[in-house]
VOPAGU-2260 file (C-alpha; in pm, 1 decimal, decimal comma):
REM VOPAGU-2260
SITE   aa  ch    i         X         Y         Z
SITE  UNK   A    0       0,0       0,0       0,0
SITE  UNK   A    1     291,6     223,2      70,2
SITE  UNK   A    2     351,8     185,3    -295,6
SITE  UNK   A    3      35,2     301,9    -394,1
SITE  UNK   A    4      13,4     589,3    -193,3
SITE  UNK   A    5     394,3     730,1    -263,3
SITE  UNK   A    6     293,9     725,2    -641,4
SITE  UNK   A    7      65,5     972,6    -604,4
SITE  UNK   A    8     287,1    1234,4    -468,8
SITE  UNK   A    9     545,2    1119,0    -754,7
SITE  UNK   A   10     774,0     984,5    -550,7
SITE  UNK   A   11     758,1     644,5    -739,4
SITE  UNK   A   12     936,9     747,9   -1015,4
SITE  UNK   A   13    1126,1    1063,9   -1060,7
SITE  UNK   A   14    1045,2    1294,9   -1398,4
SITE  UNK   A   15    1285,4    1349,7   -1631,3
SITE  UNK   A   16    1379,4    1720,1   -1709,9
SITE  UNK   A   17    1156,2    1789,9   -1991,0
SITE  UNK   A   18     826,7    1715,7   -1775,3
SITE  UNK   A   19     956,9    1843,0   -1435,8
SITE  UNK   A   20     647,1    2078,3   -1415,3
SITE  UNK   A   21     458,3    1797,7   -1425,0
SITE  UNK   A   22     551,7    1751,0   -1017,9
SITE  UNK   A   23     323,7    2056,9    -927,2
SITE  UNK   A   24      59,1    1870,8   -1004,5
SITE  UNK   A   25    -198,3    1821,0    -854,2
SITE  UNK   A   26     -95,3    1993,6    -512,0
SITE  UNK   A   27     168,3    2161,0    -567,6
SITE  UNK   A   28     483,9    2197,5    -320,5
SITE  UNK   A   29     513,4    2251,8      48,4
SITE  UNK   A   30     666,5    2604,2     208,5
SITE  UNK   A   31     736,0    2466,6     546,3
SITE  UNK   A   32    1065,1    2467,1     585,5
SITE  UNK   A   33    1412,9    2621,1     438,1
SITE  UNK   A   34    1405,6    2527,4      53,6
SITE  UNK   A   35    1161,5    2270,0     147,3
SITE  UNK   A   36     996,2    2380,5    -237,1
SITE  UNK   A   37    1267,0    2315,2    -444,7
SITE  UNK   A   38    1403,7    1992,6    -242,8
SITE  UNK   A   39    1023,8    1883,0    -254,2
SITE  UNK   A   40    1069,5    1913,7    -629,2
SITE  UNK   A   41    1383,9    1750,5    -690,3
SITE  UNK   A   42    1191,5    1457,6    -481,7
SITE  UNK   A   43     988,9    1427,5    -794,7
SITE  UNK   A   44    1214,7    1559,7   -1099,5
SITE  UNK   A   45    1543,3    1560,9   -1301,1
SITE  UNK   A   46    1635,0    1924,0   -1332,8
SITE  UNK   A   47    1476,3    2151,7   -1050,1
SITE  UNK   A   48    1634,4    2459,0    -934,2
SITE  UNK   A   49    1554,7    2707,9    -716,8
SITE  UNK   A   50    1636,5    3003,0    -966,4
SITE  UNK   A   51    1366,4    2838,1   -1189,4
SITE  UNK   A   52    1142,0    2794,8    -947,9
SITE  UNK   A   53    1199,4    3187,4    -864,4
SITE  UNK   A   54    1146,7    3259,9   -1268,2
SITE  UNK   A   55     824,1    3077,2   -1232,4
SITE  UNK   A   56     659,5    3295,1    -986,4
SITE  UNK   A   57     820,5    3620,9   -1110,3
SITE  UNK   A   58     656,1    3504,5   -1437,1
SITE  UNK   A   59     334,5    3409,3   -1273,7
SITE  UNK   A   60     314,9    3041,6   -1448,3
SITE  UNK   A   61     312,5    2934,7   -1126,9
SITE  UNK   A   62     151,1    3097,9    -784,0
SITE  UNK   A   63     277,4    3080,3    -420,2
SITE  UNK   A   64     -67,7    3060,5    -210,5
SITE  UNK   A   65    -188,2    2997,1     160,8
SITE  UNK   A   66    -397,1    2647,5     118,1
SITE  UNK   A   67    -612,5    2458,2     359,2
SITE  UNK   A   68    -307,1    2257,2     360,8
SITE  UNK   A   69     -83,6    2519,1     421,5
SITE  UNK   A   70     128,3    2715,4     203,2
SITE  UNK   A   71     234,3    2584,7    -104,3
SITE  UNK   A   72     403,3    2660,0    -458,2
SITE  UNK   A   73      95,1    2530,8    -795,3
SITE  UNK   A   74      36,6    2510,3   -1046,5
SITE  UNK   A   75    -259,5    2802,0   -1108,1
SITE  UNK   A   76    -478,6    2493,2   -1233,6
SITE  UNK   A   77    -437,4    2357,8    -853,4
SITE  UNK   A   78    -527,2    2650,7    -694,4
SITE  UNK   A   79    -904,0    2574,5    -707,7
SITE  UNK   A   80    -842,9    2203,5    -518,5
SITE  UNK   A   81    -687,2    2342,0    -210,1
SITE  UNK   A   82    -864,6    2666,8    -178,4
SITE  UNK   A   83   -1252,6    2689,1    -307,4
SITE  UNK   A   84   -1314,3    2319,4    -331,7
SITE  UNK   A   85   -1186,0    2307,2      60,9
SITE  UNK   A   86   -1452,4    2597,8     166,7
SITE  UNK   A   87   -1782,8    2515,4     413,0
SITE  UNK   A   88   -2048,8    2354,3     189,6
SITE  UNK   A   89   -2272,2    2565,3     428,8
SITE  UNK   A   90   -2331,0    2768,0     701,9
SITE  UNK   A   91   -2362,4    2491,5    1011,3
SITE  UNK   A   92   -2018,1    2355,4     822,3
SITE  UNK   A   93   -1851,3    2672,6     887,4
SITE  UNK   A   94   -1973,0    2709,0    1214,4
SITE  UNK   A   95   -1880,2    2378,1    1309,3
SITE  UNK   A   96   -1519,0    2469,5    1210,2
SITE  UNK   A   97   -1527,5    2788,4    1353,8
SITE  UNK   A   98   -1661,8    2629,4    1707,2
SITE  UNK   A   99   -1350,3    2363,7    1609,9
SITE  UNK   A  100   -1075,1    2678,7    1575,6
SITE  UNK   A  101   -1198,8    2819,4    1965,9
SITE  UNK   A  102   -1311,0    3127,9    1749,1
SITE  UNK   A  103   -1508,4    3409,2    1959,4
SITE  UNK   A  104   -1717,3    3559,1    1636,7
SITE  UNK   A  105   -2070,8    3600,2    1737,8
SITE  UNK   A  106   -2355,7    3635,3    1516,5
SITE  UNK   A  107   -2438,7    3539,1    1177,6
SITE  UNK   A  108   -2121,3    3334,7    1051,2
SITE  UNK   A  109   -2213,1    3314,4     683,0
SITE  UNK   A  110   -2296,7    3670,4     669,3
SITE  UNK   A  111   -1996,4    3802,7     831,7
SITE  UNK   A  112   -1790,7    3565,9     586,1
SITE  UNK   A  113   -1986,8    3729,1     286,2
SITE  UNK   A  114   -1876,7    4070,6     402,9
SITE  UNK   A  115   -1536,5    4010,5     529,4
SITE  UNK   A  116   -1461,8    3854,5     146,1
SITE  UNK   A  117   -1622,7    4144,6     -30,4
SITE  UNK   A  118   -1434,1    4374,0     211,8
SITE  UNK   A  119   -1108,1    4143,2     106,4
SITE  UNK   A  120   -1206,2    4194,3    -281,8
SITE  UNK   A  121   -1241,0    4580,5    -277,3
SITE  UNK   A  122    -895,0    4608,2     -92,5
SITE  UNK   A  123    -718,4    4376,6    -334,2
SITE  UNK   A  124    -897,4    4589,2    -617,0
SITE  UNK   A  125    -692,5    4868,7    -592,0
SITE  UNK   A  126    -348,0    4713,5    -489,0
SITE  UNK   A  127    -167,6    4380,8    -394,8
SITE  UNK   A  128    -184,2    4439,9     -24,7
SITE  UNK   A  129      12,0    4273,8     314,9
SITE  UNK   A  130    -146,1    4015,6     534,9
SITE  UNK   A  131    -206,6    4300,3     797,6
SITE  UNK   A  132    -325,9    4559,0     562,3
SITE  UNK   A  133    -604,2    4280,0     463,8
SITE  UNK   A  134    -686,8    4167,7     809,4
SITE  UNK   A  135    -718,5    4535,5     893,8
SITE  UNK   A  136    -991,4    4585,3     596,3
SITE  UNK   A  137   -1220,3    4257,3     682,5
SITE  UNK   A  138   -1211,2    4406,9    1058,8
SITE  UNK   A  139   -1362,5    4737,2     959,3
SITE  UNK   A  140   -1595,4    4632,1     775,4
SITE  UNK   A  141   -1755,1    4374,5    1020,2
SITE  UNK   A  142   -1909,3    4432,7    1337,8
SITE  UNK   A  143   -1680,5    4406,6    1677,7
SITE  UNK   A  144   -1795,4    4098,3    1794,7
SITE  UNK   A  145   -1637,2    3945,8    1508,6
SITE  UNK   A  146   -1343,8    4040,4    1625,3
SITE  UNK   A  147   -1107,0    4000,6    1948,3
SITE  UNK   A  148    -807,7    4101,9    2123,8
SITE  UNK   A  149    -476,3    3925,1    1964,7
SITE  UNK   A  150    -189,2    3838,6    2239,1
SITE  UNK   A  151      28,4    3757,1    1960,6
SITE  UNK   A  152      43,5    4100,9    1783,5
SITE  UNK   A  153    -116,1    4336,9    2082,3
SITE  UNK   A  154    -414,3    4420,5    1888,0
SITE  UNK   A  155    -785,8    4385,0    1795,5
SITE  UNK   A  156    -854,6    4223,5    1504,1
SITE  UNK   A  157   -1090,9    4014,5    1265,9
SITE  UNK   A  158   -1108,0    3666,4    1423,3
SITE  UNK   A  159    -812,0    3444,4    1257,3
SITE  UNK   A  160   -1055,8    3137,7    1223,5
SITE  UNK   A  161   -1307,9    3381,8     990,7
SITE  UNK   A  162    -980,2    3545,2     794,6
SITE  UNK   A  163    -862,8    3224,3     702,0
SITE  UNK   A  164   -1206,5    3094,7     501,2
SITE  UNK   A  165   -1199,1    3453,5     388,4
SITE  UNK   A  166    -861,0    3377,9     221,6
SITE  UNK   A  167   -1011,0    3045,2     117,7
SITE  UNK   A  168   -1280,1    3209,0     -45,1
SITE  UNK   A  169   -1112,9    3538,5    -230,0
SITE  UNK   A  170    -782,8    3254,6    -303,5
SITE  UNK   A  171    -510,9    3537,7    -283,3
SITE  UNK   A  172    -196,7    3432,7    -426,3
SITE  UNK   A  173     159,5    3586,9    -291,3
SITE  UNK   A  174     247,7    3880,4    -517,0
SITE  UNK   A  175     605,4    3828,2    -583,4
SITE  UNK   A  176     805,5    4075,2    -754,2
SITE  UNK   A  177     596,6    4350,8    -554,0
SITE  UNK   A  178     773,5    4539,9    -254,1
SITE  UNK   A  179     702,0    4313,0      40,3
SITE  UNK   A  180     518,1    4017,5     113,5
SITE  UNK   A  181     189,7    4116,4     -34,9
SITE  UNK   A  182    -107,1    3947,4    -181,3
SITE  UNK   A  183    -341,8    3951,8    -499,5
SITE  UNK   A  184    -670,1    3855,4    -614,2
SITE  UNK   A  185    -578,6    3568,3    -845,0
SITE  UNK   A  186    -800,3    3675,1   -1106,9
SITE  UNK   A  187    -606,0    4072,4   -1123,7
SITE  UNK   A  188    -288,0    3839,9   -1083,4
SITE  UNK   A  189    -293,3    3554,4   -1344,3
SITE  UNK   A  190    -375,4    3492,7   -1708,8
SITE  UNK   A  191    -551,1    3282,8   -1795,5
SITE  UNK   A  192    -787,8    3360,3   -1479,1
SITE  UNK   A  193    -800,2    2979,7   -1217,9
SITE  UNK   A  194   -1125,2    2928,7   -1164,7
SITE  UNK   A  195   -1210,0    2855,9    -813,7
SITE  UNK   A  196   -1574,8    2646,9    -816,3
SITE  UNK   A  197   -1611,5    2541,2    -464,1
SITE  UNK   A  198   -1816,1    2273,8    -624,3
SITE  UNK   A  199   -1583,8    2149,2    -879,8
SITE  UNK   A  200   -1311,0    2223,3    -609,1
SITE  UNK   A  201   -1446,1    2007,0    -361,7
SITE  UNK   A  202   -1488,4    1714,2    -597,7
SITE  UNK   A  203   -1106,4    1721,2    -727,0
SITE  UNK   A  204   -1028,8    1728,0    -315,9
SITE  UNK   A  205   -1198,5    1449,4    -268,2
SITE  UNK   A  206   -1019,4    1291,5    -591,1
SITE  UNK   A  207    -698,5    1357,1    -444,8
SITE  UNK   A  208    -735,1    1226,3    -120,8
SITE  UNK   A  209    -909,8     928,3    -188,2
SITE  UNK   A  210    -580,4     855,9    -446,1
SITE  UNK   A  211    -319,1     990,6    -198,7
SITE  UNK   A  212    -440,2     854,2     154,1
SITE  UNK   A  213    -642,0     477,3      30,1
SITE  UNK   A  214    -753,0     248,0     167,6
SITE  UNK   A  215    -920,8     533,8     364,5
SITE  UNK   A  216   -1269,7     649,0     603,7
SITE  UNK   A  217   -1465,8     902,2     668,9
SITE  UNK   A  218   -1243,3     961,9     982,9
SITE  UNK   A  219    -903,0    1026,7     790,8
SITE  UNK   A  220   -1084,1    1286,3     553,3
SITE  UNK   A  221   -1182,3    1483,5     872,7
SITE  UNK   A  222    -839,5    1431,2    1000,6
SITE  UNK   A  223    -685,1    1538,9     651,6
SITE  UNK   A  224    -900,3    1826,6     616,6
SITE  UNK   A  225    -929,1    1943,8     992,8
SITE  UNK   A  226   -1310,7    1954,3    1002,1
SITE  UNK   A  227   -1600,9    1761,4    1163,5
SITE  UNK   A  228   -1743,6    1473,8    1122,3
SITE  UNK   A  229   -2080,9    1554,2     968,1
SITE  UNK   A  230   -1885,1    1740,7     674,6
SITE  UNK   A  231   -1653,5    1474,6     608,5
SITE  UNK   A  232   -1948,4    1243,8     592,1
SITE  UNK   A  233   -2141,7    1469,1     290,7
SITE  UNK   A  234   -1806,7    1520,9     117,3
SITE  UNK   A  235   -1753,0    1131,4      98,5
SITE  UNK   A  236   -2121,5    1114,1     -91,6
SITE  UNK   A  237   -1971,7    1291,6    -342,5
SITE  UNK   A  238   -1681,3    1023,9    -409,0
SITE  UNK   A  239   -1723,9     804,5    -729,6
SITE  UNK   A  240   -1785,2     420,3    -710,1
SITE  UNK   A  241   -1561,0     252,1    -397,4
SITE  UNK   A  242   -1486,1     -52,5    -314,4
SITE  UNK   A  243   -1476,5    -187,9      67,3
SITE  UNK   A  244   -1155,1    -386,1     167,4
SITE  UNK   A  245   -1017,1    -472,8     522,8
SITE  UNK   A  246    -632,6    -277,2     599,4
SITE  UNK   A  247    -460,4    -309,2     898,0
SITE  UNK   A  248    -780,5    -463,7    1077,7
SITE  UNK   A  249   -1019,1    -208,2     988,3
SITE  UNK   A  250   -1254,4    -171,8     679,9
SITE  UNK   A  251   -1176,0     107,7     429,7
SITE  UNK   A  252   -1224,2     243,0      90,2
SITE  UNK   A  253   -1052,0     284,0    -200,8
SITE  UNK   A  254   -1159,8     371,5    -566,6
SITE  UNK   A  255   -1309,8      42,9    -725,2
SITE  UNK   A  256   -1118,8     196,3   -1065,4
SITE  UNK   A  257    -780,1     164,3    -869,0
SITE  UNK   A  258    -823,3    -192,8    -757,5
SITE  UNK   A  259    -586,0    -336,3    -982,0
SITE  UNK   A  260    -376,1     -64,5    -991,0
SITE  UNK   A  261    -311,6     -94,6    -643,6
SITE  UNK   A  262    -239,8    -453,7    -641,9
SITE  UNK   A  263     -10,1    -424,9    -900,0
SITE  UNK   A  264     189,1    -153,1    -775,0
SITE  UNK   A  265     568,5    -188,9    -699,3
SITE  UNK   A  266     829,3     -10,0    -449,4
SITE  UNK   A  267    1030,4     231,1    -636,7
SITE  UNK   A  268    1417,2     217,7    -677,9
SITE  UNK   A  269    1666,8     466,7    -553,0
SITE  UNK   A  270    1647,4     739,5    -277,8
SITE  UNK   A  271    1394,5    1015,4    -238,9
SITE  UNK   A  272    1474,8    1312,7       5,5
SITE  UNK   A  273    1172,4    1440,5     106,5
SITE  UNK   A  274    1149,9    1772,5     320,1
SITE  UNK   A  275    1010,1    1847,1     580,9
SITE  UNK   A  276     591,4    1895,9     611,9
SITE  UNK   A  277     667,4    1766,0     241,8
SITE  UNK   A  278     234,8    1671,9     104,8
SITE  UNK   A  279     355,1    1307,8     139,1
SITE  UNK   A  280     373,4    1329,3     527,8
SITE  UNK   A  281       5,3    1468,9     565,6
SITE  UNK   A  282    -143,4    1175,8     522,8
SITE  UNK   A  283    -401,8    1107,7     826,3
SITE  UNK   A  284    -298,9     709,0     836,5
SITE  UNK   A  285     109,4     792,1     972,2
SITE  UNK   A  286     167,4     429,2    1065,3
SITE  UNK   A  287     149,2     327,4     734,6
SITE  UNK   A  288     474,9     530,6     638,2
SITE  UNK   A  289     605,1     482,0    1005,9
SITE  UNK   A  290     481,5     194,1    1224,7
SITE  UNK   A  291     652,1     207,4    1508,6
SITE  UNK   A  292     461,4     426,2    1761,9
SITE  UNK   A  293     804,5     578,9    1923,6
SITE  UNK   A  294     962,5     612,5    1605,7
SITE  UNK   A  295     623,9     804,2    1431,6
SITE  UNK   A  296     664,7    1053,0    1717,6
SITE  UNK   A  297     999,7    1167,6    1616,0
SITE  UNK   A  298     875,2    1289,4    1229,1
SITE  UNK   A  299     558,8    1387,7    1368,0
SITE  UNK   A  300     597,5    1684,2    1658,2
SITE  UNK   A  301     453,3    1936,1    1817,9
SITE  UNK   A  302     723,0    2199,2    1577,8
SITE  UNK   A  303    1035,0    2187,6    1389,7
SITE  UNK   A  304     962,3    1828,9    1203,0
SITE  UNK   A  305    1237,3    1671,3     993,3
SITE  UNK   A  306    1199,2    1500,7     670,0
SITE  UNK   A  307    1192,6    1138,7     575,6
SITE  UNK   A  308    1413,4     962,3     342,1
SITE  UNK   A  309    1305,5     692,7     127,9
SITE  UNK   A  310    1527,4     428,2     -62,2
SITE  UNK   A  311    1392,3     182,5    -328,0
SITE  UNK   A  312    1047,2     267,1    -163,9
SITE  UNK   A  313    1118,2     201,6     220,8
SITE  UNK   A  314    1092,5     490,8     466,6
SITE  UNK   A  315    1471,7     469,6     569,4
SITE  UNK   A  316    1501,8     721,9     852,4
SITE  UNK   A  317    1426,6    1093,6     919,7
SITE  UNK   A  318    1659,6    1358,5     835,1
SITE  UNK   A  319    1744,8    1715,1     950,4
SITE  UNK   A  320    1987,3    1964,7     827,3
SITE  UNK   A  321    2134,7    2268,5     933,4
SITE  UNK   A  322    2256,4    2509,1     697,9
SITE  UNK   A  323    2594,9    2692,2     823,1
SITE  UNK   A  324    2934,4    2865,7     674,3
SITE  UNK   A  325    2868,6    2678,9     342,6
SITE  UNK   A  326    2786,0    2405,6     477,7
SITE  UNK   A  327    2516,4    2144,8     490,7
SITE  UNK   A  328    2585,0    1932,7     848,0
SITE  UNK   A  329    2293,3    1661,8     833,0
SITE  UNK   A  330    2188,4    1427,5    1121,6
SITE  UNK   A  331    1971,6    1085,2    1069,2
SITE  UNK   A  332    1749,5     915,3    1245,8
SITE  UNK   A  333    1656,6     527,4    1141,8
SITE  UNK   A  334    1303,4     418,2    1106,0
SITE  UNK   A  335    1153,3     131,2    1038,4
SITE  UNK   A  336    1299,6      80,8     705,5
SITE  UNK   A  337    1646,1     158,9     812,7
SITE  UNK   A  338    1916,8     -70,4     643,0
SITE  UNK   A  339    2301,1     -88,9     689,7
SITE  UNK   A  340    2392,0     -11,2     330,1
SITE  UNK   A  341    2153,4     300,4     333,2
SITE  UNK   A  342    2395,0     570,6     420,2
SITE  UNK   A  343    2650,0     562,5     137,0
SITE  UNK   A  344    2322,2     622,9     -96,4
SITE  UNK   A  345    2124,9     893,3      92,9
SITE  UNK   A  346    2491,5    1080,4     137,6
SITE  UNK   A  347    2519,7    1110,9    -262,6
SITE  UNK   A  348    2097,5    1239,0    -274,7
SITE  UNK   A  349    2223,7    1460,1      33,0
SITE  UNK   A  350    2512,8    1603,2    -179,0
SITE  UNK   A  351    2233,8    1719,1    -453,2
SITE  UNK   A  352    2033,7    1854,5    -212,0
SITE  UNK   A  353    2326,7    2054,3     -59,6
SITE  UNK   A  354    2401,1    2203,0    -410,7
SITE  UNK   A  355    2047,7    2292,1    -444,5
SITE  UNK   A  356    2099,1    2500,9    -140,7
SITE  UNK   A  357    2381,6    2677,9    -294,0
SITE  UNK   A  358    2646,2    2492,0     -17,6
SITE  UNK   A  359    2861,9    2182,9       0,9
SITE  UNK   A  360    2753,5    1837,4     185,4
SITE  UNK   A  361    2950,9    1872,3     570,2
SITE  UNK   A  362    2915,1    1582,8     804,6
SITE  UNK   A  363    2632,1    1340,8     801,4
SITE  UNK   A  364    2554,3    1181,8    1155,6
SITE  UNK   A  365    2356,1     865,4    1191,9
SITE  UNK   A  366    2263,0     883,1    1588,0
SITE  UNK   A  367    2246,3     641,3    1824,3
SITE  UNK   A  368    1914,0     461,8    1891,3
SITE  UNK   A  369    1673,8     666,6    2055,3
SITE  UNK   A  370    1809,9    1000,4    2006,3
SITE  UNK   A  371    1677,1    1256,8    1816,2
SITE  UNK   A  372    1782,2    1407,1    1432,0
């Protein structure tokens, strides 16, 4: 099942340079961490760079945009999954989310949303504008008990829960080339415009997780998607013909179209470096990729996770660098799929990722058992 699963994120088999774009595709690339974009994409493809990466955005072919799965680099055709289709189907959903995020906006949910994104819309009319200069227009325009006091930055503002399904909704992309770190409305920003259905959306969402995360429940999608149960349970209606099967003592579902697909799938051959909060490691089932309960806890923490390396299509151990005087000093952790004769190989895919970060390979550490990377 592994298999299965790390073929979806293409990290089966790696693209050669001519279709390295390709790797965006369907969900685009991970922010979390330093480079974690362009090592993401090397993951997946022959030729990645990180001054192509930066042409790409400069050019606007592809778009840099807060997701309900965080931020990531897409394709502009993948900006509809991860933003409209992931909105509230209604106005109990969003409320149940809301109630989910601790939020303290009172009243009318759906109608505050409605004006906080047209407040959002005439802002980004006029001007790409900063996170703060957006959260300061959706506060004035709604009334105060949408809004409360923020520890974090010492003032009143909009309710974060509420600003980010108003993001969700309006889909502002990062601006880059502008002074700053500034947003747009996607369809000022890119040509041809994305369109962002929330129905259409939702559908390809549920496309993508049922081929990322199966053999899979009701449960996981909530988990995946961070929302409650009743939601999760009228997305999955919307699914296309499954099939039931028992995995790892518990009955799932998988498309009944990928049936034979999934039996027939193979581990892949060589090593894969993936970063860290990389889309592979969001799955909702982690003991798939990592069974061993101590072991899970050490790629998946409170902050600061590592990444995972895989060789021929075993999750080898968990990884960690630190980027200092040109150097790249890199400490390992074994997992379950940890193998003697796995260092000599993930030190030459370390060596490519150290030259993607513009610095040479320094020491690699393997750890003794129980410490951390």
């Amino acid at each position: 099942m592994l298999a299965w699963r790390l073929s979806a994120h293409g990290l089966q088999t790696r693209l050669p340079r001519v279709r390295r774009a390709e790797a965006l595709r369907p969900v685009g690339l991970r922010t979390g961490g330093p480079d974690s974009a362009v090592v993401g994409w090397h993951a997946r493809a022959d030729g990645a760079t990180s001054s192509e990466l930066s042409t790409a955005l400069l050019e606007r072919r592809w778009v840099d945009a807060p997701t309900v799965r965080g931020t990531r680099i897409l394709d502009p055709t993948g900006l509809e999954t991860l933003t409209a289709g992931a909105l509230p189907p209604d106005d109990a959903a969003l409320a149940d989310r809301l109630r989910r995020r601790s939020t303290r906006a009172a009243g009318d949910l759906g109608a505050l949303l409605r004006a906080g994104v047209d407040a959002a819309h005439a802002a980004l009319a006029e001007r790409p504008r900063s996170q703060a200069e957006l959260s300061q227009a959706v506060t004035a325009a709604l009334p105060s008990q949408a809004s409360a006091f923020c520890r974090g930055c010492g003032d009143v503002h909009v309710d974060n829960g509420l600003f980010s399904v108003v993001g969700l909704t309006v889909g502002w992309v990062r601006a880059h080339g502008e002074d700053g770190d500034r947003y747009a409305r996607p369809d000022l920003w890119l040509s041809p415009t994305p369109r962002l259905d929330p129905q259409s959306g939702a559908a390809a969402l549920m496309a993508w997780h049922l081929r990322a995360h199966s053999p899979t429940d009701p449960g996981e999608l909530a988990t995946f998607l961070a929302i409650g149960r009743a939601e999760a349970e009228l997305r999955w209606q919307g699914a296309d013909e499954l099939a039931a099967v028992e995995y790892d003592g518990r009955r799932a579902w998988l498309p009944a179209a990928d049936l034979d697909a999934v039996r027939d799938a193979g581990p892949a051959e060589g090593v894969r470096l993936v970063p860290p909060y990389d889309a592979v490691l969001e799955a909702p089932d982690r003991a798939t990729l990592v069974p061993d309960p101590a072991r899970r806890r050490e790629v998946w923490r409170t902050a600061a996770n590592p990444g995972i390396a895989l060789v021929d299509g075993a999750v080898s151990c968990a990884w960690r660098a630190t980027k200092r005087s040109g150097r790249l000093d890199v400490r390992l952790l074994p997992l379950d799929g940890w193998r003697s004769a796995h260092p000599p190989a993930i030190g030459a895919e370390l060596s490519d990722v150290a030259a993607l970060r513009g610095v040479e390979l320094g020491s690699v550490e393997v750890p003794r058992d129980g410490q951390r990377p």
